[in-house]
C-alpha positions as CSV (number, residue, x, y, z in Angstrom):
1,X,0.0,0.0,0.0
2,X,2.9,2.6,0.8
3,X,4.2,2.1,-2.5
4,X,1.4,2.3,-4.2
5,X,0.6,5.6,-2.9
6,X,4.2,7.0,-3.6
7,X,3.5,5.8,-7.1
8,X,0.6,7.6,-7.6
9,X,2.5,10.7,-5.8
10,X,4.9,10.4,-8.6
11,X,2.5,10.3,-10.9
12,X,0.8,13.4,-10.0
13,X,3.9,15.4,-9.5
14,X,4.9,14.5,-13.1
15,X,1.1,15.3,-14.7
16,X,1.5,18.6,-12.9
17,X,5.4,19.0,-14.3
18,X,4.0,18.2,-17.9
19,X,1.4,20.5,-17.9
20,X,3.1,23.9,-16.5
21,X,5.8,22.9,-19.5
22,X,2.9,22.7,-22.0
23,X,1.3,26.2,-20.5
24,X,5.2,27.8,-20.5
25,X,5.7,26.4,-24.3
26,X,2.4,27.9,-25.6
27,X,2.8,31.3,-23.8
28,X,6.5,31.4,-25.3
29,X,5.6,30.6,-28.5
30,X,2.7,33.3,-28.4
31,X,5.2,35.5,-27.2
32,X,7.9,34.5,-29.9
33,X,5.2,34.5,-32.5
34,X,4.4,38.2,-31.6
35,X,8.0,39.2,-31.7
36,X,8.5,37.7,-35.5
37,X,5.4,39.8,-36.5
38,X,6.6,42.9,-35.2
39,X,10.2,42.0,-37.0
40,X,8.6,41.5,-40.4
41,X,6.4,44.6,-40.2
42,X,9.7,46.5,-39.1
43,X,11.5,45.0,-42.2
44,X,8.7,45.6,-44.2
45,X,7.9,41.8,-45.2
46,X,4.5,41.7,-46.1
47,X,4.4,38.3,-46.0
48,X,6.2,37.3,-42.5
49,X,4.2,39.6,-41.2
50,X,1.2,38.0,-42.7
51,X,2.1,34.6,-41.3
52,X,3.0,35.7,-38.3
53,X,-0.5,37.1,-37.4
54,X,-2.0,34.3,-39.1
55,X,0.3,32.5,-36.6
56,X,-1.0,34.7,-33.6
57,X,-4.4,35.1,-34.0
58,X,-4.6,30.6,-33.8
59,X,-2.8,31.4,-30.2
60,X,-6.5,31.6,-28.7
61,X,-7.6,28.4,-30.2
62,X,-4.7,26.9,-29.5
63,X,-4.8,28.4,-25.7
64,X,-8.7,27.2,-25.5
65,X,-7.9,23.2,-26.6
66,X,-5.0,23.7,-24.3
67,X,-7.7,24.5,-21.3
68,X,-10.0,22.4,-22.7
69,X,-8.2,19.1,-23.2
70,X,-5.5,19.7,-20.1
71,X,-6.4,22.7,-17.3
72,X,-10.6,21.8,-17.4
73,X,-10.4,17.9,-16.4
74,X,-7.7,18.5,-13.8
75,X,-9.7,21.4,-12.1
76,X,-12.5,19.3,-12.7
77,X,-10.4,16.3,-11.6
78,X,-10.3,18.2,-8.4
79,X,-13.5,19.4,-8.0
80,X,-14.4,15.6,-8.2
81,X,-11.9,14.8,-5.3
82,X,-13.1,17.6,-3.3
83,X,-16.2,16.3,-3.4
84,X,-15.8,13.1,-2.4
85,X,-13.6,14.2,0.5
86,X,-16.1,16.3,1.7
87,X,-19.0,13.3,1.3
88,X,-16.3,11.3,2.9
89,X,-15.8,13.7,6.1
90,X,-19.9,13.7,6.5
91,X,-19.8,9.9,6.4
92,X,-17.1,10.0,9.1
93,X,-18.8,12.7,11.3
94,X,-22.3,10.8,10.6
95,X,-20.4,7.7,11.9
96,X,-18.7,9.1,14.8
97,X,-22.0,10.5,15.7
98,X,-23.7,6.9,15.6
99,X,-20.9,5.5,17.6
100,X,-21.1,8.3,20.4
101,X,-25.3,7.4,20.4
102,X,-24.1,3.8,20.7
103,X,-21.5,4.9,23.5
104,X,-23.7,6.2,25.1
105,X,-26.7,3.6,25.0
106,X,-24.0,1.2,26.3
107,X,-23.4,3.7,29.3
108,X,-27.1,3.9,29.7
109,X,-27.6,0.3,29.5
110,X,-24.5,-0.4,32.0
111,X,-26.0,2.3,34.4
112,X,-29.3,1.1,34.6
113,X,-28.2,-2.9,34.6
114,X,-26.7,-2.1,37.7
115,X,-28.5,0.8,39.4
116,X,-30.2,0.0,42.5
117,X,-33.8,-0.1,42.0
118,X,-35.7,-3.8,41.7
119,X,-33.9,-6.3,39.1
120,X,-37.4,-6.5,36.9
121,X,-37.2,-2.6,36.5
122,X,-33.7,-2.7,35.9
123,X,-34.4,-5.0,33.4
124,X,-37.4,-2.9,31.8
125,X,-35.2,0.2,32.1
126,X,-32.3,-1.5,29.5
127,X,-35.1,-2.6,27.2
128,X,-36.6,0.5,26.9
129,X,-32.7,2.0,26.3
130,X,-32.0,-1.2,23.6
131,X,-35.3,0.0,22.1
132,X,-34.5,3.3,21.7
133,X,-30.7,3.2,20.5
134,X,-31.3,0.5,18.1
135,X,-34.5,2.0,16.8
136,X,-36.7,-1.2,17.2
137,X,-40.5,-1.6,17.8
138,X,-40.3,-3.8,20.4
139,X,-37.5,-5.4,23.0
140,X,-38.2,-8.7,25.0
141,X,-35.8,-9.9,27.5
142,X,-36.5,-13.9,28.6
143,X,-34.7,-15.3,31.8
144,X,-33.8,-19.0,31.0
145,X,-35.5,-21.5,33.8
146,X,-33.0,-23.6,34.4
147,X,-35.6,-26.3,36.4
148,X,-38.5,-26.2,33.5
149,X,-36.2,-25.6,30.9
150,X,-37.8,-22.5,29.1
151,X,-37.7,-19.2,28.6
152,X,-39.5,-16.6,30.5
153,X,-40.5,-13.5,29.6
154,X,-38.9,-10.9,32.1
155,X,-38.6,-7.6,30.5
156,X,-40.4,-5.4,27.3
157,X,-40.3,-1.6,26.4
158,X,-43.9,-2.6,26.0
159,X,-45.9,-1.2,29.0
160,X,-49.3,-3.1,28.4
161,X,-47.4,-6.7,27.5
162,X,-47.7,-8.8,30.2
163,X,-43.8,-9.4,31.7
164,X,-43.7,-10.9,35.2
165,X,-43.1,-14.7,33.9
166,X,-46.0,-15.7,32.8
167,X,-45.1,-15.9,29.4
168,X,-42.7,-18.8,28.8
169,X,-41.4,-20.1,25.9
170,X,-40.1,-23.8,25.9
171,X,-36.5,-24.2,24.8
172,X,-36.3,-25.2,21.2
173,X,-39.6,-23.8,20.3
174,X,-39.9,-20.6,17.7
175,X,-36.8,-18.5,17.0
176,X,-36.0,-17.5,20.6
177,X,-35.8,-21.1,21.8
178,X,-34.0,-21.9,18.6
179,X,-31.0,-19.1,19.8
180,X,-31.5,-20.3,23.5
181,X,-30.6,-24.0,22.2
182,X,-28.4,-23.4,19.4
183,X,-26.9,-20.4,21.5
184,X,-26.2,-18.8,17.9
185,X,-27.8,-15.7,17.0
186,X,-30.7,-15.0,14.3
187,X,-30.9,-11.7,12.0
188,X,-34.2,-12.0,9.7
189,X,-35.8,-9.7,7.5
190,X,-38.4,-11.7,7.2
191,X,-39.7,-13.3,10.3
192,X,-43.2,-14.7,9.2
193,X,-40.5,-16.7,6.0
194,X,-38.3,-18.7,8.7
195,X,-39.4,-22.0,9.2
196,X,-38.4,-21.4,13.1
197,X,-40.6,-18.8,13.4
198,X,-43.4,-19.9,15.5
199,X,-46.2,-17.2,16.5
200,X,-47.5,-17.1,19.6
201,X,-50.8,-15.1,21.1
202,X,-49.3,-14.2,24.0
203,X,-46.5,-12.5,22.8
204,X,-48.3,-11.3,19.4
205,X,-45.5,-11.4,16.8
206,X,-46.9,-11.5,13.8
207,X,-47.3,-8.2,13.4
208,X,-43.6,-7.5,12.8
209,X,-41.3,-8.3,9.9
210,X,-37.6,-8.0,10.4
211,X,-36.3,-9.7,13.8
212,X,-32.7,-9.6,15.7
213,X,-32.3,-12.1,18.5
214,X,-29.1,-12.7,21.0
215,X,-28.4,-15.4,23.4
216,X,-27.6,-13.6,26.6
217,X,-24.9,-16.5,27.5
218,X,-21.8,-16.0,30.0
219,X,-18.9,-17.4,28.2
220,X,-16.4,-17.6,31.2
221,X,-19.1,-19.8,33.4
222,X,-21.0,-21.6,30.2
223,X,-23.9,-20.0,31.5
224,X,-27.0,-19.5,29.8
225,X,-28.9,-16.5,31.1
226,X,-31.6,-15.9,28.7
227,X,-32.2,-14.1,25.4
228,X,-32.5,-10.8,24.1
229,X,-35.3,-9.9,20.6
230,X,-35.7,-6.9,18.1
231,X,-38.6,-6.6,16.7
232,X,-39.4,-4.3,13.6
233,X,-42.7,-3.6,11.7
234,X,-40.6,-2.9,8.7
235,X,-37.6,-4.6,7.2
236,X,-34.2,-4.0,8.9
237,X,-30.9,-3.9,7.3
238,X,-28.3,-3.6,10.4
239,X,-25.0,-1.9,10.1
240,X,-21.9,-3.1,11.5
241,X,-21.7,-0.7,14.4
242,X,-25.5,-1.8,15.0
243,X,-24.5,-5.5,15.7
244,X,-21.4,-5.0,17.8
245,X,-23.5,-2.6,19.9
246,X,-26.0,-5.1,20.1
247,X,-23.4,-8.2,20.5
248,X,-21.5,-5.9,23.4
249,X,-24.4,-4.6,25.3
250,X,-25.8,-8.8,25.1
251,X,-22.6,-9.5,27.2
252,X,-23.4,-7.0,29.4
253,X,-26.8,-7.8,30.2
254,X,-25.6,-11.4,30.9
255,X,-23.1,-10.7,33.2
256,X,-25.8,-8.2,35.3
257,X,-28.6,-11.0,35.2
258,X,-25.9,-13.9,36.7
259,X,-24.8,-11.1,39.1
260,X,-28.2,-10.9,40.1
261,X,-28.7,-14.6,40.6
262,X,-25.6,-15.1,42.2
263,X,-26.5,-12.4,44.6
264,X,-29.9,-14.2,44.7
265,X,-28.6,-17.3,46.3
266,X,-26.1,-16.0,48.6
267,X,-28.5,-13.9,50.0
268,X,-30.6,-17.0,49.9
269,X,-27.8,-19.0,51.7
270,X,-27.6,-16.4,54.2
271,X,-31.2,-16.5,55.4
272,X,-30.8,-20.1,55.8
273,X,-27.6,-19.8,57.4
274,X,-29.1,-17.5,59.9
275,X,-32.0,-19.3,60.4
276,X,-30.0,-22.2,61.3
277,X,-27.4,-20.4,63.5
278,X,-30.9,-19.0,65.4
279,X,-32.3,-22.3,65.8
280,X,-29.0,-23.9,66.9
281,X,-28.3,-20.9,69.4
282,X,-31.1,-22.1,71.0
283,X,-30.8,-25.2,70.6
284,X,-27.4,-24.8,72.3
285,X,-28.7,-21.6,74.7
286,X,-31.8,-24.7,76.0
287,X,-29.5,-27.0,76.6
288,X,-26.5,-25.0,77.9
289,X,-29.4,-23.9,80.7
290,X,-30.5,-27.5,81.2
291,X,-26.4,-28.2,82.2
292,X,-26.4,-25.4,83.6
293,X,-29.0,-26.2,86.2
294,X,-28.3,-29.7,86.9
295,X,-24.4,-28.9,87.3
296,X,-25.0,-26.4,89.9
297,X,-28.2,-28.0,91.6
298,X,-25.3,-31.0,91.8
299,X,-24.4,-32.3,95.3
300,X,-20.6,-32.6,93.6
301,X,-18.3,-30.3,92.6
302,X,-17.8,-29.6,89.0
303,X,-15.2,-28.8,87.3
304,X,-15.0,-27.8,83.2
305,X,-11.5,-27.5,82.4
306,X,-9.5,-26.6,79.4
307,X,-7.0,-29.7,77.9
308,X,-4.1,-28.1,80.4
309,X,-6.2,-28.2,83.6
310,X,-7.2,-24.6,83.3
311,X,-10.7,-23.6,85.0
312,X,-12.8,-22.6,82.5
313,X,-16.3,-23.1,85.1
314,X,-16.8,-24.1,88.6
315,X,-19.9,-24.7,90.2
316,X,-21.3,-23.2,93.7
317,X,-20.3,-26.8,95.3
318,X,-17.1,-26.6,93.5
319,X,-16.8,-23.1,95.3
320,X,-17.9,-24.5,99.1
321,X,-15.0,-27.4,98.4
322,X,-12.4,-25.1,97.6
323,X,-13.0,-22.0,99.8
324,X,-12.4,-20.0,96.7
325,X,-15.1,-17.7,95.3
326,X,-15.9,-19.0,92.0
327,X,-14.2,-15.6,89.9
328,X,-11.1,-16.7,91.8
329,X,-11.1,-20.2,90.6
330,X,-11.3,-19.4,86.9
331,X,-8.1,-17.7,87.5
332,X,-6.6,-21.1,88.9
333,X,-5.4,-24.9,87.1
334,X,-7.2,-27.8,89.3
335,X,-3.5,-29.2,89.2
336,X,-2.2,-25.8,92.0
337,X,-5.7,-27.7,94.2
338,X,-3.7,-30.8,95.1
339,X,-1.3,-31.8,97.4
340,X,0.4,-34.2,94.8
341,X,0.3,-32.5,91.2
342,X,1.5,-35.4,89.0
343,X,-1.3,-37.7,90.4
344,X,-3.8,-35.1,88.3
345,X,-1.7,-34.5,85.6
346,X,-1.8,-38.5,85.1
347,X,-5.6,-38.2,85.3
348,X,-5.4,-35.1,82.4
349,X,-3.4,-37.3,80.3
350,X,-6.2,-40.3,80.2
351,X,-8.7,-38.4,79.4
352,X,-7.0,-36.7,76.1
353,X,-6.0,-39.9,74.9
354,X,-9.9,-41.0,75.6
355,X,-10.4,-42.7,78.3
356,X,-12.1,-42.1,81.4
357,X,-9.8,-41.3,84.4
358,X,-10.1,-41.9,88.2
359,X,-7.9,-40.7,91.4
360,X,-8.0,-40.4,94.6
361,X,-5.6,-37.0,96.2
362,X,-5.6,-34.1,98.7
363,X,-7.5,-31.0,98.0
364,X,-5.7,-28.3,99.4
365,X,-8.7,-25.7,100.6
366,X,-8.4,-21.7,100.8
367,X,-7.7,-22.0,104.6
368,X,-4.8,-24.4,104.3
369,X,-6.6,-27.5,105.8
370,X,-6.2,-30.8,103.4
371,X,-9.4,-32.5,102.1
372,X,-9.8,-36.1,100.8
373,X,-11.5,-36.3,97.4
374,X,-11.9,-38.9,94.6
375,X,-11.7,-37.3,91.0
376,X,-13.6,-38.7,88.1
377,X,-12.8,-37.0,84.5
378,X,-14.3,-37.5,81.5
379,X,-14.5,-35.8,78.0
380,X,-16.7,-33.1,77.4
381,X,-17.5,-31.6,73.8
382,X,-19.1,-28.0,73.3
383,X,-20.0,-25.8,70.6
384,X,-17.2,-28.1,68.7
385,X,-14.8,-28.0,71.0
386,X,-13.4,-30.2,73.6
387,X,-13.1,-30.2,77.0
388,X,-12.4,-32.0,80.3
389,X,-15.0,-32.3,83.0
390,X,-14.0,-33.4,86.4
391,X,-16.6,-34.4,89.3
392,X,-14.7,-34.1,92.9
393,X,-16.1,-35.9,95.7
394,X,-15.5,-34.9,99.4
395,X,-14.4,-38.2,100.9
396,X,-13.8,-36.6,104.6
397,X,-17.1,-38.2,106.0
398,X,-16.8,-41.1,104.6
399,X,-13.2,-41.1,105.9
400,X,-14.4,-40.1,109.0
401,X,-16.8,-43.0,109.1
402,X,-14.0,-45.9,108.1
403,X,-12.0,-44.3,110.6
404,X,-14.7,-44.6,113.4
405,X,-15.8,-48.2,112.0
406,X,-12.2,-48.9,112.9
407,X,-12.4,-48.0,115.9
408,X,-15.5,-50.0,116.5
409,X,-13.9,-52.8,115.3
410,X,-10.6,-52.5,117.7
411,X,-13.6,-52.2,120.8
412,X,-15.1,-55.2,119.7
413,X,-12.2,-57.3,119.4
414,X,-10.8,-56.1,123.1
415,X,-14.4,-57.1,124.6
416,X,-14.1,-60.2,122.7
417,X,-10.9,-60.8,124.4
418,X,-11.6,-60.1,127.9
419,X,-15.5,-62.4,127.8
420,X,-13.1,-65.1,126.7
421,X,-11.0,-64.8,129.4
């Protein structure tokens, strides 16, 4: 292409050359001509002089073929190219001006795809804008129902047509289930010709001739979202810039409407998930009371402890055994309670490895005084996580009591001894 233009450059330049040569040669020879005449009429020769005006007064025909045949066409030769530059620069400003109306019908469309009013006004708001910019009769948007496996009709610059679902359109049926299956798009000029049209009452399109219909499909996901449909009482011929603002603002519309349904089901997923975290808060609240009150109604004392023997909860018995108020003994390890430490951190040890643990130690109380006790510990699980609950047993009656019984015992057997003697 470069050369080509430098070709015809050259070209030009050299036309241009050859015919300011031509001009100069005529004007010099009219000016030569002139001089002779005046020479022979000097020198008195009738004849030169004769010939030499014959000669001169031919300079005006031969100045007018020289116009006509060379100076005219390239004027007109320019006129010509003026022309079509200028019809050239109204096609371009006629273009840019489309393509700024499509700009902005894109920005309109993008604006209210995603403004925050309802999604089916949203919707009706970028037919109405589709229908405007593109100049068509009618615009119907059709969600795609996944479940039934049709088409619904969602959206239409139409006011009176009836949009809120009702109208469905099975997939594979007419032309807009023929783009929602094929997922290729159809550009008729005559609708009622195609063998795929299909009319229905409800949607009343046999009243229009030339059609344009889009899958609205999400390429990145494999989604299909719906379709999009032109309608046009008369035939259509669509330009270029027509079909890749219609193709563009398609790809839009599908990315807002699985936006929307994404957003649908998390917000879905959050209601249930709230609903379950309620019912399981109570669930857990009901029976974190019912504990609650049996541990501290409890003749024992109970202990929840954390894997390292920290207290995590104490009950009031728990609190009447130790001495300690039960705030102090959530500051405290069960383990500091006891006269002999590594006899409890056995009984920690069995229980994280699963089994249930037993002992028998010294409870050391707030006053300094030294209590018998038998610890049981077991594993505990709440809200998910694990625990160790210990139930201590004040063995000083029953101490007390084998101790006396001992006693008893030693009486009897010294009274034994003396009736036998």
């Amino acid at each position: 292409m470069p050369n080509i233009g430098l070709t015809h450059g050259r070209e030009a330049v050299t036309g241009k050359g050859a015919l300011i040569a031509l001009i100069a040669f005529v004007l010099a020879a009219a000016v030569l001509t002139g001089v002779a005449a005046g020479y022979c009429l000097s020198r008195g020769d009738r004849l030169g002089s004769l010939l030499s005006l014959a000669l001169l007064s031919g300079m005006p025909f031969l100045a007018y073929l020289l116009y006509k045949r060379t100076i005219f066409p390239y004027y007109r030769s320019l006129e010509d190219a003026n022309l079509e530059l200028h019809l050239k620069r109204e096609e371009l400003l006629d273009t840019k001006d489309d393509l700024f109306i499509k700009f902005l019908g894109i920005y309109d469309v993008n604006y209210a795809a995603n403004s925050p009013r309802l999604f089916n006004d949203r919707l009706r708001d970028v037919a109405d804008i589709t229908a405007r910019v593109m100049e068509a009769d009618l615009c119907l948007i059709f969600l795609y129902d996944r479940k039934n496996d049709e088409l619904m009709l969602a959206a239409a610059n139409d006011g009176q047509r009836k949009a809120d679902g009702s109208v469905r359109v099975p997939l594979g049926e007419g032309i807009e289930g023929w783009v929602g299956r094929r997922l290729e798009p159809v550009l008729l000029k005559k609708l009622q010709g195609d063998s795929r049209f299909r009319d229905r009452p409800d949607l009343g399109l046999a009243d229009y001739t030339a059609v344009y219909c889009l899958p609205l499909y999400v390429y990145s996901s494999g989604a299909l979202m719906g379709v999009i449909e032109l309608l046009y009482r008369k035939a259509k011929n669509f330009t270029d810039e027509e079909i890749n603002f219609f193709t563009t603002l398609s790809g839009i519309i599908s990315t807002t409407i699985q936006n929307e349904q994404l957003q649908a089901e998390l917000r879905k997923m959050n209601v249930e998930l709230e609903q379950w975290i309620t019912e399981k808060t109570e669930e857990f609240r009901a029976s974190e009371e019912r504990y609650r009150t049996l541990v501290e109604n409890a003749c024992e004392s109970i202990f929840v402890l954390a894997d390292n023997g920290d207290i995590v909860f104490a009950n009031e018995q728990a609190a009447r055994l130790t001495g300690h108020e039960k705030y102090d003994l959530l500051h405290k390890n069960l383990i500091e309670l006891f006269v002999d430490p590594a006899g409890m951190q056995g009984l920690l040890t069995e229980v994280r490895e699963g089994r249930q643990s037993l002992r028998h130690g010294e409870l050391t109380r707030a006053d300094g005084t030294v209590v018998l006790v038998d610890v049981s510990a077991v594993e505990l699980v709440l809200m998910g996580k694990k625990f160790i609950q210990a139930v201590v047993r004040d063995m000083s009656d029953h101490a007390r009591l084998e101790k006396l019984l001992e006693e008893k015992e030693l009486e009897l057997a010294a009274m034994r001894t003396q009736i036998n003697r």
